[in-house]
N, C-alpha and C positions, 0 to 999 in steps of 0.2 A: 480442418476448417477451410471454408472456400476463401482464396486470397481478395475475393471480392466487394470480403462483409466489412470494410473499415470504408469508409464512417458505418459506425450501426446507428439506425436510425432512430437515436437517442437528443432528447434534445434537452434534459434535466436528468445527472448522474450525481449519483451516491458512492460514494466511497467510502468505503467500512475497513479500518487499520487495528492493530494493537497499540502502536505505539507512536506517539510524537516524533517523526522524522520517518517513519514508514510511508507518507504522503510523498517525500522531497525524492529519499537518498533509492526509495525501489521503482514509486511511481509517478515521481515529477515529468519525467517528460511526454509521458502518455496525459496525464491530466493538461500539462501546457497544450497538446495536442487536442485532446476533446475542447479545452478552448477555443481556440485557433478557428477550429471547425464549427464553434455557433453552439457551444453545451454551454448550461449553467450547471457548475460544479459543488455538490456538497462534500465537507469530509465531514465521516464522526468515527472518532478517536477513541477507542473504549478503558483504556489508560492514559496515566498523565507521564509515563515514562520513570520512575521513583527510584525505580529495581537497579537503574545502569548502575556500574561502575566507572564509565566516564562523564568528565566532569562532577563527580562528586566533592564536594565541600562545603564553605560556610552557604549559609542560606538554604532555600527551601527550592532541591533540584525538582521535583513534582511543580512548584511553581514557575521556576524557569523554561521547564520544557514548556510546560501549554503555553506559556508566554511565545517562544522558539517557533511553535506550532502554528497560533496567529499570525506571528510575522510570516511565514514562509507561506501560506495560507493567502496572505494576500499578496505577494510578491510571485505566484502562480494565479493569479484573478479567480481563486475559490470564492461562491457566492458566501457560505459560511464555514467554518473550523469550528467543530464542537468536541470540545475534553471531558470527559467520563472520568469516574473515579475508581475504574476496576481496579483491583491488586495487579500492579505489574507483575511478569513471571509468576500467577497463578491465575489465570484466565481459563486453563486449563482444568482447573479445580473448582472453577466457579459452574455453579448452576447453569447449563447450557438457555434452559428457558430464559434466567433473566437477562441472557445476553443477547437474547435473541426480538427479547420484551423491548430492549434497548434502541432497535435496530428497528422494530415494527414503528416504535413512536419516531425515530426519525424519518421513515418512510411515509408516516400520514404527514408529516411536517413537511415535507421535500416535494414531494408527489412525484419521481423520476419515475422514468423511462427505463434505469437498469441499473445494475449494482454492479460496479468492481472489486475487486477483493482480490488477495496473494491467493496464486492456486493451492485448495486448500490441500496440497498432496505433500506432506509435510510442511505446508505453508511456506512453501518455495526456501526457504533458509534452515529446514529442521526446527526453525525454536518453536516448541509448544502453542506459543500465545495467538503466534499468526496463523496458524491451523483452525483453533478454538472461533478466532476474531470473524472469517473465511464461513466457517462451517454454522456460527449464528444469523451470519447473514443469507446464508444461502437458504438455511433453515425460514426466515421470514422472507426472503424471495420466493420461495414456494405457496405461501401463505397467500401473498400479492399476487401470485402470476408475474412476477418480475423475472426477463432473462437476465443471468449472472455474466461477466466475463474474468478471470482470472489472468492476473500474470503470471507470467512464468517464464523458465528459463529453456536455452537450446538445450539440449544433453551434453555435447560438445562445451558450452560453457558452464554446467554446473560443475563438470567433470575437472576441466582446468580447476576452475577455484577448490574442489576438496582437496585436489594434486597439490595444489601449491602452500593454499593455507590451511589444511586438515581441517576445512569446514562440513559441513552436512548439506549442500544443495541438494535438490532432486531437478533433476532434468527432464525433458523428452524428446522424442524423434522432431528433428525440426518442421519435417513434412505435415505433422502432426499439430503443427501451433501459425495461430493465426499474425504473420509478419507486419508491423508498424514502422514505419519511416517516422522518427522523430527529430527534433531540434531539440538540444540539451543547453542552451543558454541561461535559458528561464530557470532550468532543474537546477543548472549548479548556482546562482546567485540565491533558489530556496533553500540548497544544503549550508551555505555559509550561514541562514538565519539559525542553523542548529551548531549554532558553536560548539555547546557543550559536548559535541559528540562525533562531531566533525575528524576526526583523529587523519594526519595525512598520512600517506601509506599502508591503511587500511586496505578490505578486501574490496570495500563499497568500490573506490576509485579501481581498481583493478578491474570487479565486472563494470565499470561502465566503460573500460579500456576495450575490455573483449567484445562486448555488445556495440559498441560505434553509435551509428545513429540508427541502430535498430530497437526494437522492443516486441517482444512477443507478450500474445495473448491464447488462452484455449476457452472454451465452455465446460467447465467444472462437473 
């Protein structure tokens, strides 16, 4: 991609996730960035997060996350935070059309300029959902005439984190992926709004060790 293309000359962005804290903990600082730069930011959330294992207990964690989601939502100046009620951890299983039916209505609602989304090449972290969440969107970007942009990781750093934490990244050639100078202020005061999942020593805090205040993007 040419180092050129940042700002893309968007000026109403959609952001399409699996999961409550996919906004914060992958692409907080790219969204504080399209702020910065003069975007009105939408997220829609196609789950409410239910599936984790952290933070589990009393109370209704589907509830708290979208709670989590709003807060962090407006603590990165998202014009709206919208939570769906897919099946966590079975996104993959669900009907590609209605997800993508999902994603068409929030597109007549938003009316953006472009759709961001985890590159859907194992949806940047291997998990299923972010693939699936990636691939309906791109699915209704096609529909609109909407250019996509993906995040995604150097190869160099996917490679570290499976080395270290036996995770599933997929990586690629850096040369390959469009480079972003970020500010990560904003992003980490959006991750503390997701207590529940915040875990310290996690991998989250590691890739955002290795990545500095950088962020990459490709076109899917």
């Amino acid at each position: 991609m040419n180092a050129n293309a940042w700002p893309p000359d968007w000026k109403r962005v959609l952001v399409v996730v699996a999961h409550p804290d996919d906004e914060s903990f992958a692409l907080g600082a790219l969204l504080n960035r399209f702020v910065t730069d003069g975007a009105q930011v939408a997220v829609l959330c196609l789950t409410r997060g239910e599936a984790s294992t952290l933070g589990a207990g009393p109370g209704d964690l589907a509830a708290v996350r979208a709670d989590e989601l709003e807060a962090a939502g407006q603590v990165l100046g998202m014009a709206t935070t919208t939570a769906l009620a897919h099946p966590d951890g079975a996104l993959a299983a669900t009907d590609p059309a209605d997800l993508a039916a999902d994603v068409d209505r929030e597109v007549e609602r938003t009316r953006p300029d472009g759709i961001l989304v985890f590159d859907p090449v194992c949806g940047v972290t291997g998990h299923p959902d972010h693939a699936a969440a990636s691939l309906a969107a791109i699915d209704a970007a096609d529909r609109h005439g909407l250019p996509v942009l993906g995040w995604a990781l150097p190869r160099t750093v996917a490679d570290a984190l499976n080395a270290e934490y036996g995770a599933a990244f997929a990586g690629h050639p850096v040369e390959a992926l469009l480079e972003v100078t970020v500010d990560r202020r904003r992003q980490r005061l959006a991750i503390a709004c997701h207590a529940s999942q915040a875990v310290p020593g996690s991998v989250l805090w590691r890739r955002l060790e290795l990545l500095g205040d950088r962020e990459y993007l490709r076109a899917p």
